[in-house]
PALUMPA-467546 format. One record per residue (C-alpha): x, y, z. Coordinates in steps of 0.2 Angstrom, whole numbers, plus 2048, in hexadecimal, padded with zeros to 3 digits. Layout:
<recs>
XYZ/...
</recs>
This chain:
<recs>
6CCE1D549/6D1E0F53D/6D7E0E52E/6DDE01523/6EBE03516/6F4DF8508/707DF4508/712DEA503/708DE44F6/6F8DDC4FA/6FBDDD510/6F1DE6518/6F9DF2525/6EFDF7534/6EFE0953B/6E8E0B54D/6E8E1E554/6E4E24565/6E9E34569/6FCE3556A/6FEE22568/6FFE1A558/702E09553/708E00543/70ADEE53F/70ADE152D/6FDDD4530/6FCDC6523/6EBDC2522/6E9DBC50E/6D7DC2504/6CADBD50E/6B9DB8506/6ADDC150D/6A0DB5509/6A9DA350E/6A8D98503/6A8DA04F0/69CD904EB/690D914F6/684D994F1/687D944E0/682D834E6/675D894EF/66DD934DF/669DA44EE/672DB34E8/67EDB84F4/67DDC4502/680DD74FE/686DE350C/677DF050A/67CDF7518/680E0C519/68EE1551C/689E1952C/685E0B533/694E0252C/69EE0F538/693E09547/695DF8544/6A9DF953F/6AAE00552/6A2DF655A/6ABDE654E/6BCDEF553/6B5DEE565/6B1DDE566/6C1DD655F/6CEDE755F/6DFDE5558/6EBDE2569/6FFDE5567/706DD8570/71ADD8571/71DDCC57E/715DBE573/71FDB256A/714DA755F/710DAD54F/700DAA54C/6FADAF55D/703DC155C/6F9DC3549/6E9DBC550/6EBDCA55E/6F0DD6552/6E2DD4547/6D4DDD549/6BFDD9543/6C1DE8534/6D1DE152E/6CBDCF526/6BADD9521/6AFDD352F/6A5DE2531/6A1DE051D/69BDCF51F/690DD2530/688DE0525/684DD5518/67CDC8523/672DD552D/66DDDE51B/667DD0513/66BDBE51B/663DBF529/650DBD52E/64ADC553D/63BDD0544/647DDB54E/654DDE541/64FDEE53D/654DF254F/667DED54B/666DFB53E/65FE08547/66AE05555/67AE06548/673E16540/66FE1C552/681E1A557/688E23547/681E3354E/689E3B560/677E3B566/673E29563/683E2456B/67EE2F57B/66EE2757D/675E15579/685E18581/683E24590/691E2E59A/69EE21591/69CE27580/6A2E3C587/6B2E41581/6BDE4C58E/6BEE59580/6B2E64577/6A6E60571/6A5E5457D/697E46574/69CE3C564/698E2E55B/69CE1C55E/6AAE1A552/6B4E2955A/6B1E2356C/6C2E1C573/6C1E09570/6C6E06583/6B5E11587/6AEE05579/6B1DF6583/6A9E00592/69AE04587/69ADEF581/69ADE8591/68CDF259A/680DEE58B/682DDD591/67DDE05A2/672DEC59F/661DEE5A6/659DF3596/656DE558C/659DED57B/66ADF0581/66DDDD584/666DD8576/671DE456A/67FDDD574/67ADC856F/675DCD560/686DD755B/691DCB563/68BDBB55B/68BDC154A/69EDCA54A/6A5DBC553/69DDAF549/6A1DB653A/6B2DBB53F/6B8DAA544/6B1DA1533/6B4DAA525/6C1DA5519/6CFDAB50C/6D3DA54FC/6DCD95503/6CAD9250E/6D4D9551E/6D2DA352C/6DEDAE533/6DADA8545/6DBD95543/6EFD93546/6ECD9E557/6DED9255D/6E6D84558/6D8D7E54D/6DBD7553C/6CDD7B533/6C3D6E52A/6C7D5B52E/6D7D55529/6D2D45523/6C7D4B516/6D4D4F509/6D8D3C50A/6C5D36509/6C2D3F4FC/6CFD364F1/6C4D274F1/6B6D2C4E7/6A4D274F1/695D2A4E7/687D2B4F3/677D204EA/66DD304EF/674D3A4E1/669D2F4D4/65AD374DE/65FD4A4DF/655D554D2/65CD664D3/64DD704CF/656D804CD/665D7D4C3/65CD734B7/653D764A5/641D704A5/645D6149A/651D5A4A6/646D5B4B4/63AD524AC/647D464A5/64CD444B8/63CD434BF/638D354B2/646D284BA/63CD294CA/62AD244C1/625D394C1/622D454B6/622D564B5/611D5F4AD/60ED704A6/5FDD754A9/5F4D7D498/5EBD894A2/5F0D9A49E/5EDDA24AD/5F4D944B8/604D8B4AE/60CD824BD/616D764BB/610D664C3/615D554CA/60CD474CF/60FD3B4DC/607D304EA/611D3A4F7/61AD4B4FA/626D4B50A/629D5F50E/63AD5B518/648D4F518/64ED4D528/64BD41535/638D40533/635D43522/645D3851B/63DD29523/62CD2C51C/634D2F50A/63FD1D50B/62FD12513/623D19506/62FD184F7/633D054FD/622CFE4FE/621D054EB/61AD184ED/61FD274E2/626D344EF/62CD454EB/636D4D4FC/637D614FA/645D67504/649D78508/65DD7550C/66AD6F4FE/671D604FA/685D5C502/689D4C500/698D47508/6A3D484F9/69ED594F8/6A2D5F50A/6ADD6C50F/6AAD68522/6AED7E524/6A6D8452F/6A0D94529/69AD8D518/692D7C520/687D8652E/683D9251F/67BD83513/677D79520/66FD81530/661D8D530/662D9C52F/673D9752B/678D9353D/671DA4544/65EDA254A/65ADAA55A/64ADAB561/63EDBC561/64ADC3573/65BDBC56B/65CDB357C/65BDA1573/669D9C567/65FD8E55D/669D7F552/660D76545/662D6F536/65DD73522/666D68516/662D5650E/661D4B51D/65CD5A52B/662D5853A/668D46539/676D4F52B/67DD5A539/67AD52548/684D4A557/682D3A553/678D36562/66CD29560/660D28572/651D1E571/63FD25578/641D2658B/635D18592/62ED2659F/62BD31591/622D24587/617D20598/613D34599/60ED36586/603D27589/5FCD2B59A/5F9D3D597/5F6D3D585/5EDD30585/5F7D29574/5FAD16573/607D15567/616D1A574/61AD0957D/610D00571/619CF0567/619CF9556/620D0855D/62ECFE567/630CF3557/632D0654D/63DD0A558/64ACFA555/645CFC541/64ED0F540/65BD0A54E/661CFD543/660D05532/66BD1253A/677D05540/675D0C553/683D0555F/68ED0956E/69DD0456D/6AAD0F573/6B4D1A56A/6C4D1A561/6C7D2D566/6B8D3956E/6BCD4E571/6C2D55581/6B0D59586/6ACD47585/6BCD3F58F/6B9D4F59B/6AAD4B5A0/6AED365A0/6BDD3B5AD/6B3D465B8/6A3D3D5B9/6AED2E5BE/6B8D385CC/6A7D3F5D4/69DD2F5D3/690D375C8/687D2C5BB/68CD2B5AC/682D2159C/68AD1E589/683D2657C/67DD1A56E/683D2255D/67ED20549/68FD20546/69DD10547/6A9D12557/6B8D1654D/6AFD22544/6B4D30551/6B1D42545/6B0D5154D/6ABD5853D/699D4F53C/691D60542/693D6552F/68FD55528/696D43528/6A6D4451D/6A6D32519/692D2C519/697D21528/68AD2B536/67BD2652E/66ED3352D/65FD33524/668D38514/671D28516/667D1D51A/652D1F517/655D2A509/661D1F501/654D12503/649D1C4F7/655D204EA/659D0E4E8/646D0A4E7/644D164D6/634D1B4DC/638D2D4E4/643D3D4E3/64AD4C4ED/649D5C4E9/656D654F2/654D7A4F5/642D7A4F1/637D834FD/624D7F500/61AD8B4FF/609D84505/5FED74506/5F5D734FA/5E1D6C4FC/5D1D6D4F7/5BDD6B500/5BAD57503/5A5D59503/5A3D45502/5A2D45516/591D4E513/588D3B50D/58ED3451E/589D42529/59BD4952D/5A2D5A52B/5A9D6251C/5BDD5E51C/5CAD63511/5D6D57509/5EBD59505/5EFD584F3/600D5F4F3/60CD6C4F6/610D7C4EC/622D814EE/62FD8D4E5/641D894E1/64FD964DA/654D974C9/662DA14C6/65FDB04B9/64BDAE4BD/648DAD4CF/63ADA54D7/632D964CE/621D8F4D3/61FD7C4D2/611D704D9/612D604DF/601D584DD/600D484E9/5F3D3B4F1/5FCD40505/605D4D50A/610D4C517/619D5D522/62AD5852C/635D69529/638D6653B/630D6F54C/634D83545/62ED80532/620D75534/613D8053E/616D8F532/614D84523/604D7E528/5FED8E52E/604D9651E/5F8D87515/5E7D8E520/5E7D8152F/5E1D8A53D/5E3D7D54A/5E8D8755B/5F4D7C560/5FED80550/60ED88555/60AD84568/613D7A573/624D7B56E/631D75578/646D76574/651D6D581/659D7E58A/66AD7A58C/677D84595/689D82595/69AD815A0/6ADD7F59C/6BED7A5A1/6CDD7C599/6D9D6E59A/6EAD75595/6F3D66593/6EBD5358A/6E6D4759A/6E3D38591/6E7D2E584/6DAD2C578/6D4D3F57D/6D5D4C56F/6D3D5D56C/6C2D6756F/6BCD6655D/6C5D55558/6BDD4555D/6ABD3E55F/69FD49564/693D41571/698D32578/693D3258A/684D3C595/682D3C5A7/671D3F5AD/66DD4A5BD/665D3F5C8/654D435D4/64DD505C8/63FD445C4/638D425B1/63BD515AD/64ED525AF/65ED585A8/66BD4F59F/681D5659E/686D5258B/695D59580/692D64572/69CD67563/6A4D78561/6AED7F553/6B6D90554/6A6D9A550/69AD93559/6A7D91567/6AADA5569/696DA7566/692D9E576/6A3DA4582/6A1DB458B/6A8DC6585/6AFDD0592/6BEDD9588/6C4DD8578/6D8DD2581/6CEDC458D/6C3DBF57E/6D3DBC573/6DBDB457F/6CEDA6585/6CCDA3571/6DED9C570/6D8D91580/6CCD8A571/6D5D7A56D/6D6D7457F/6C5D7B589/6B9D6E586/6A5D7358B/698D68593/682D6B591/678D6959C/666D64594/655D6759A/645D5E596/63BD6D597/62BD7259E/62AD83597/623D85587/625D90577/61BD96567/622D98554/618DA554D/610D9F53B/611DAE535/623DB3536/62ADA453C/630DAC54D/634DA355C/62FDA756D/633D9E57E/637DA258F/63ED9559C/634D8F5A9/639D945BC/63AD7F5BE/644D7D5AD/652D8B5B3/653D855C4/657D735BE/664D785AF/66CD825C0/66ED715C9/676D6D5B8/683D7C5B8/687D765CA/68BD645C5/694D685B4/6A0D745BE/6A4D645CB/6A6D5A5BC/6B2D665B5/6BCD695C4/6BED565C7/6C2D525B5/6D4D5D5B8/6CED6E5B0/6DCD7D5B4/6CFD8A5B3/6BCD855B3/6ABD925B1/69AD965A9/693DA159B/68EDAD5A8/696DBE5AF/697DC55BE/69BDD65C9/6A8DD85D4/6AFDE95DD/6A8DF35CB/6AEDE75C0/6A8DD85B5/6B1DCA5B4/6AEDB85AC/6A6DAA5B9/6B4DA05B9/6BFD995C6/6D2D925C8/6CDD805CC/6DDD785CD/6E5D875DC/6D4D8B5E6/6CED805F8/6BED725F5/6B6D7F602/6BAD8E5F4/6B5D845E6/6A6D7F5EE/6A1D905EF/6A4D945DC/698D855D8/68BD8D5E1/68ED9F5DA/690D965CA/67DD905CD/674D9E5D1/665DA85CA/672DB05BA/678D9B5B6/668D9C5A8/665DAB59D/66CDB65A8/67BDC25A8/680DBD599/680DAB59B/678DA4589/66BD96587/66AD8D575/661D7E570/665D71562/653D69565/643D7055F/632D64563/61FD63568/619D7555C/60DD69552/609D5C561/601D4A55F/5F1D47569/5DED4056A/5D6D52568/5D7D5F55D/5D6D6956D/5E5D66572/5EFD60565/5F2D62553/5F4D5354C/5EDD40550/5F7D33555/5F8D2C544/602D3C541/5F3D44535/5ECD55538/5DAD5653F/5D7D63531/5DBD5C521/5DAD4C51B/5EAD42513/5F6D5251B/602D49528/610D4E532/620D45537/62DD4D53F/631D53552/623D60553/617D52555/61FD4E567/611D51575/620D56582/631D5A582/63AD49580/648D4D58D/656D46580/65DD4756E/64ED43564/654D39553/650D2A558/63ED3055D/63CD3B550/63ED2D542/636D1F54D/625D2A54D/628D2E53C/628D1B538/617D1853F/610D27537/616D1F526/60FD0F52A/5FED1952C/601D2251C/603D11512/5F2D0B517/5EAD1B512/5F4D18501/5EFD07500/5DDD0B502/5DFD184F6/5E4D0E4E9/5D7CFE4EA/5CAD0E4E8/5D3D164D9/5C6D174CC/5C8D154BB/5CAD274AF/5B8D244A8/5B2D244BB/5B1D3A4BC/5A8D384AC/59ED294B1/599D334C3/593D444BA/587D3A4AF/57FD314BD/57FD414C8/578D4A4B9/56DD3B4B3/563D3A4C3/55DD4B4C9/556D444DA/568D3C4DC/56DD4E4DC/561D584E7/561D494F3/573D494F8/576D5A4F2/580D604E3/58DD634EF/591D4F4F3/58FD4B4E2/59DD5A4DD/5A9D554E8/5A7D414E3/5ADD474D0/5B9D534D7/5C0D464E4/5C2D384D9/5C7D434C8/5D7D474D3/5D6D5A4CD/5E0D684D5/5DBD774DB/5E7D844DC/5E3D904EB/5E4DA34E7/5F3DA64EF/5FED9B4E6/5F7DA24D6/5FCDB34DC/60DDAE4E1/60FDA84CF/607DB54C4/614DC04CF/623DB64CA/61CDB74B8/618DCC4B9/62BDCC4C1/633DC14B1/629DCD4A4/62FDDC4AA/640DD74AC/63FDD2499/638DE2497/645DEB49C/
</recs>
């Protein structure tokens, strides 16, 4: 059993008992923050997490925490920091506590509730039988116990056959608890924002260079734009909204007193799609609101932690998983998107790409002149280059050096970002403006026109629309017509507030998982809604490189990101592509196989020097996000897997060429009753027995198998552009087939997967959707009518009783309604409100 007690003042002492053995050893660990950064979710106006968790299963998942990441005496050892990191145990810096938390009330998942019964299950010494088998039984009477008295060496025992298991709950508990201890374990932070494992991983924290940035002041011209709905008192909203040419509106009705604003667009998403959209519109003179579910981190307001930044700046705070847990998923929800976090890497649409999506999708735009021309107009508005760089990461010169020694090919990667500007940090934003994403560039570009606004941790809550019938007079069918979004923001001390946004187009880019479950939430019914989604599989390998090979080469984290790719050749147009991706600490132990606590230790003080390679797939297989809950299913297709396997293959080669000591996969494997890591001694062994390990290293386990993870950073095609509204779920203007003036512009709208990283895409498609969107505004303002025209159409409708039964009273009610610009709240939205009001009146009451 554990047991923690105090001495010494404030230090922690660890007990450890096993039978006769007893250990006891003074860890300095500090008071650690169970909750990262203190601020957070202050700025973020979210309450934070409370560990709801219950006594029982808090013993369950403290045994399995203690499990994972045990407290190991090491005498031998003669670095400090490494004998504390090994003496350190998950319960000691409070990990369970924050794990319980995140699983009580962080995180959102349809099979959560299987975590819990599994943690109350293994509280009990007949849950832990039926979980646990023969390993759980004690050698004495009473023979079955619970998990937390099980020895912890049986408890490793117990870890790793979940994650081999033939039962698929069992391998799921295993992903699921794994990810979220280590994770946790390797971000949080004590009071001086540092964790007790960074000296031991020879990791620095947060970017050195950032306390001397900081002491020249940058004001970003988007702060002028920022309304903080939330925060602010009703007056200073409207004051704020007034600078912009808005105005914020109380409805008199009594039974619907929503607060409104009126503007010619509303942009649902900030990222890549929607930030270009907001700057075009607002530049050729529109009013433009942007809703965006994220906050608002300007660089001077980075803490570039990586805890904090995936918790304000990644969905589901940097831990979505698909519906199976066999996906890990990256994306972005802050100002900016994706374009805020991303790798800087700035590809433009593959020409055989463009040639598919305009020979099978019969859509003209893709190797068109106004879609190459787009392409040029976002490339250089993000200053795109590809000049080499002052400094690049391990994983970038690793691959560089090895490609070069096995003759593969090997391409730059054109980057947003100067070439001295070589962060490693740009994964949790740009810590001085100079990568220029969306929030530095397009939305920029509206702040400094004074015709729109953001509004920052705001979260839409449906389209909102009402019954065209003017199509009747010409014959056509009844359509619907966009005329806003509702959404909600948090106010602190009154929760939930309803807001509208009243607008002449409406336009969805909350990127490929947000933007089908919005529009189904709104009543679309298109089929092909939440269909088609592709992600980019990726699968990783490493090496570790003790000692620095070149130069300019840094460490793992250090450095630019993604400066070079090397395409795998002869896989035709659906391909795979080796890149680098960027790994801090707690993404770094999320992805690295666990065979024992001492081994997992171990290869995390390797973390400095072991640099990681991806193989990408354009992907044939397809997904769904369910609009309902928002839950992502997708499996790999057979010709996916057996391609991302050739990938495995190479990246190995490429490894053992570049000078890697030790070199292996995600993957384990069984030998003589034993599992081990795949991994291999590349320096010692023969070609012939390194040969061999490339082919073992490729083989049916390489993807999703045996442990071996598979995680995405690209999400595209769930709301696809095409010529039907059989087969697509938007035109190739970009505008739904149901609903008139509703538009969407982010990377759902991709027919296919693209087959590389999508910004330049994504903002390039968004451009020419804008362009389509100006017309319509331009169209809609030579036929705005005068305010005496509603009047003027009832008389006349009224005046002429053959007018009426001729074209019906329908046509002639929806010409007053359609040009008295009226808003019709749906049901829905009214009941969301009257339950925030019932909520705030009998909290008063009370």
């Amino acid at each position: 059993m554990y047991s923690t007690h105090r001495a010494n003042g404030d230090h922690p002492m660890r007990e450890y008992r096993d039978g006769q053995q007893e250990m006891k050893f003074h860890v300095d660990l500090g008071t650690i923050d169970y909750f990262h950064d203190k601020e957070a979710f202050a700025l973020s106006g979210r309450p934070r997490p409370v560990n709801r968790l219950t006594a029982r299963e808090m013993d369950s998942l403290t045994a399995i925490s203690d499990t994972l990441l045990p407290s190991i005496d090491v005498p031998n050892c003669q670095d400090h920091s490494i004998r504390t990191f090994y003496n350190t145990s998950a319960s000691m810096i409070g990990t369970p506590e924050i794990v319980g938390a995140y699983i009580s009330g962080r995180i959102r998942h349809v099979l959560l509730w299987q975590l819990r019964l599994a943690l109350w299950l293994l509280s009990t010494w007949y849950g832990t039988f039926m979980l646990c088998g023969w390993r759980s039984l004690s050698p004495r009477f009473p023979y079955f116990q619970k998990l937390s008295c099980v020895h912890v060496k049986q408890r490793e025992q117990i870890i790793i056959s979940w994650s081999l298991s033939s039962i698929y709950f069992l391998r799921q508990l295993f992903k699921a608890f794994k990810s979220l201890i280590l994770l946790v374990y390797f971000t949080q932070l004590n009071q001086k924002n540092e964790n007790p494992a960074w000296k031991a991983l020879d990791y620095c924290g947060p970017d050195p260079e950032l306390a001397q940035i900081r002491e020249v002041e940058r004001v970003s011209p988007l702060n002028r734009a920022i309304v903080h709905m939330g925060g602010s008192p009703r007056n200073a909203i409207a004051t704020a909204l007034s600078r912009a040419g808005l105005s914020l509106k109380i409805s008199t009705n009594k039974k619907n007193p929503v607060p409104t604003i009126r503007c010619d667009a509303v942009v649902v998403g900030s990222g890549s799609g929607g930030g270009v959209v907001a700057g075009v519109l607002a530049r050729a003179g529109y009013k433009v609101v942007v809703l965006e579910k994220g906050g608002y981190h300007g660089s001077s307001g980075l803490t570039l932690l990586e805890g904090p930044s995936m918790e304000q700046m990644y969905e589901g705070s940097g831990l979505l998983v698909s519906q199976d847990m066999e996906l890990l998923l990256l994306a972005g929800s802050t100002v900016g998107g994706g374009s805020a976090v991303n790798w800087s890497a700035s590809l433009r649409t593959p020409k055989h790409v463009m040639a598919e999506w305009r020979r099978e999708h019969g859509l003209e735009l893709f190797g068109s002149d106004a879609y190459d021309e787009a392409m040029d107009v976002v490339c250089a508005r993000m200053g795109v280059q590809s000049e080499e760089v002052v400094g690049e990461a391990l994983s970038c010169s690793a691959l560089r050096r090895g490609c070069r020694e096995m003759g593969y090919p090997l391409q730059e990667v054109p980057r947003n970002a100067p070439a001295d500007h070589d962060c490693g940090w740009c994964c949790f934003g740009c810590k001085d403006g100079r990568k220029k994403g969306t929030h530095e560039t397009w939305l920029v570009d509206m702040a400094e026109s004074g015709n729109g606004v953001i509004l920052p941790e705001c979260r839409a809550l449906r389209v909102l629309m009402h019954d065209d019938d003017e199509y009747r007079w010409f014959g056509g069918r009844k359509r619907r017509v966009a005329k806003g979004v509702a959404f909600v923001c948090y106010e602190e001390g009154k929760g939930e507030c309803t807001y509208v946004v009243e607008s002449k187009v409406t336009v969805v880019a909350c990127g490929a998982l947000n933007t089908p479950v919005l529009l189904k939430e709104s009543g679309l019914k298109n089929p092909n809604i939440g269909k088609h989604l592709h992600l980019h599989p990726v699968v990783m390998a490493w090496g570790y490189f003790p000692e620095q090979l070149e130069e300019r080469e840094k460490r793992s984290y250090d450095g630019a990101i993604m400066t070079a790719m090397s395409p795998v050749e002869g896989q035709g147009e659906y391909g795979t592509v080796i890149q680098t991706p960027a790994l801090h600490p707690g993404l770094f132990s999320v992805v690295m196989p666990w065979i024992s606590g001492a081994d997992f230790k171990k290869r995390m003080t390797r973390f400095s020097r072991t640099a990681h390679l991806f193989v990408l797939a354009r992907d044939r297989g397809e997904g769904t996000v369910d609009g309902a809950s928002g839950s992502i299913r997708y499996s790999l297709d057979s010709r996916d897997k057996q391609k991302l396997r050739k990938g495995v293959e190479r990246m190995v080669r490429i490894m053992a060429a570049a000078g890697a000591e030790e070199v292996g996969t995600h993957q384990y494997y069984r030998s003589k009753g034993s599992v081990d890591i795949m991994k291999v001694d590349a320096r010692r062994v023969s070609s012939h027995e390194l040969e061999r390990f490339v082919r073992e290293a490729g083989g049916e386990s390489s993807v999703g198998g045996l442990g071996a993870s598979v995680s995405t950073a690209h999400q595209m095609g769930s709301c696809r552009m095409g010529l039907s509204k059989r087969t697509s779920a938007v035109d190739g203007r970009g505008e739904t087939w149901e609903i008139e003036g509703l538009y969407v512009a982010d990377s759902s709208v991709f027919p296919t997967a693209l087959g590389v990283n999508p910004m330049v895409t994504v903002q390039a498609i968004a451009y020419c959707t804008a362009q389509s969107i100006l017309e319509v505004l331009r169209r809609k303002l030579r036929k705005a009518p005068s305010p005496t025209t509603p009047s003027l159409l009832a008389w006349v409708c009224g005046f002429y009783p053959g007018f009426m039964s001729w074209y019906g009273s329908g046509f002639a009610n929806g010409l007053v309604e359609r040009f008295s610009y009226s808003l019709t709240y749906p049901s829905d939205v009214e009941k969301h409100h009257q339950k925030i009001v019932e909520k705030k009146e009998a909290t008063s009451e009370m």
